[in-house]
C-alpha positions in Angstrom: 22.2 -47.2 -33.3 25.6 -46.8 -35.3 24.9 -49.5 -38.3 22.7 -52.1 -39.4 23.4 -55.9 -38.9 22.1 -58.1 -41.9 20.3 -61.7 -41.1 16.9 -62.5 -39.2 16.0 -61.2 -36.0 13.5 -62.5 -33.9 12.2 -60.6 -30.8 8.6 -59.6 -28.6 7.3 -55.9 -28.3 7.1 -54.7 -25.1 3.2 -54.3 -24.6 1.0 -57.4 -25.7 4.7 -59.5 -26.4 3.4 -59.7 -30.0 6.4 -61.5 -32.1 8.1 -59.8 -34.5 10.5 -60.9 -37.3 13.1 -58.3 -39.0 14.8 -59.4 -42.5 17.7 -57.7 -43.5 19.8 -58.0 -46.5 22.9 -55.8 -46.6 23.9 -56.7 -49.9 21.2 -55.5 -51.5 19.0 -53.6 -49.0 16.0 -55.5 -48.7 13.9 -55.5 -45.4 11.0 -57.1 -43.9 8.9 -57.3 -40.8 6.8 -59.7 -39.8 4.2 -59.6 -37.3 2.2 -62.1 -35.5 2.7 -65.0 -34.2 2.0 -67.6 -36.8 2.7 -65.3 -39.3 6.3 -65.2 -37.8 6.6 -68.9 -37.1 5.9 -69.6 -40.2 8.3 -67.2 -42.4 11.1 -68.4 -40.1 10.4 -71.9 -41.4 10.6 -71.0 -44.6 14.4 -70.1 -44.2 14.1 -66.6 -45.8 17.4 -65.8 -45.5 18.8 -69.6 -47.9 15.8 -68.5 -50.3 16.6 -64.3 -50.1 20.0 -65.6 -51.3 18.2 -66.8 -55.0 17.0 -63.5 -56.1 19.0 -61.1 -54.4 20.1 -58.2 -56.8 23.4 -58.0 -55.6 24.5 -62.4 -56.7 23.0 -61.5 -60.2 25.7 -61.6 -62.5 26.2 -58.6 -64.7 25.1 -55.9 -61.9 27.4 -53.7 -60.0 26.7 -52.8 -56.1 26.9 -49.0 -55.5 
């Protein structure tokens, strides 16, 4: 792998096709995983990326990115 791509992914392991969500934010770094299937279905309702953008340290005003 050469870089990271921000945004949601959604995909299925390999063995048991167990869902798994990836959160990315390349502003400020911020990743999650989700596992599960209704764990997954729900946090991709929730929009994470529209409410990520609320309280993301890099759209604070005052703060510098590095």
């Amino acid at each position: 792998m050469t870089g990271w791509i921000g945004g949601l992914q959604v995909r299925r392991t390999d063995r048991g096709q167990t869902p798994v969500a990836d959160f990315l934010c390349t502003a400020c770094g911020t990743f999650r995983r989700i596992t599960g299937r209704d764990k997954v279905r729900d946090f991709v309702h929730a929009n994470p990326i529209t409410d990520h953008r609320a309280t993301c340290s890099a759209n604070q005003k005052g703060t510098t990115q590095r």
